[in-house]
Residue, then its C-alpha position, 0 to 999 in steps of 0.5 A: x455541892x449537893x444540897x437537899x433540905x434536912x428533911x431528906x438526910x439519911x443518918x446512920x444506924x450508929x449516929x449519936x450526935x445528931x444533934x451535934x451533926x446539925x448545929x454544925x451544918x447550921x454554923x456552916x450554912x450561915x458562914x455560907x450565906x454571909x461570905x458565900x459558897x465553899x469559904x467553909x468546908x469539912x476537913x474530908x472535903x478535897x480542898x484542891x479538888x485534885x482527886x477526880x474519878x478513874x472513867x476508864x472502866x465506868x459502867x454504861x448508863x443503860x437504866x438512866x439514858x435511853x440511847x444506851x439502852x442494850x437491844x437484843x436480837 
């Protein structure tokens, strides 16, 4: 899970329970420290982890990876 500090969040242009938002990531950050990582997760969250990304068709990483890199003769 990635996690970045409260100052880095991005809400939405049509949030209204900001506030509800994080007294909720709050509860479940403490449920977190005391009984340890994933015990607690939202009901959109895979519980299985059973769905993965289709890799077929991924696009190269031509701007994050210097070996893909395309050279143009």
């Amino acid at each position: 899970m990635g996690l970045s500090p409260q100052s880095n969040h991005q809400f939405s242009l049509f949030d209204k329970n900001i506030d509800k938002q994080k007294k909720l990531m709050r509860s479940i950050d403490s449920i977190d420290d005391k009984y340890g990582l994933y015990k607690v997760r939202l009901a959109s969250q895979d519980q299985k982890r059973i769905w993965k990304m289709k890799r077929q068709k991924l696009s190269r990483n031509y701007t994050t990876k210097i070996d893909e890199i395309l050279i143009v003769k």
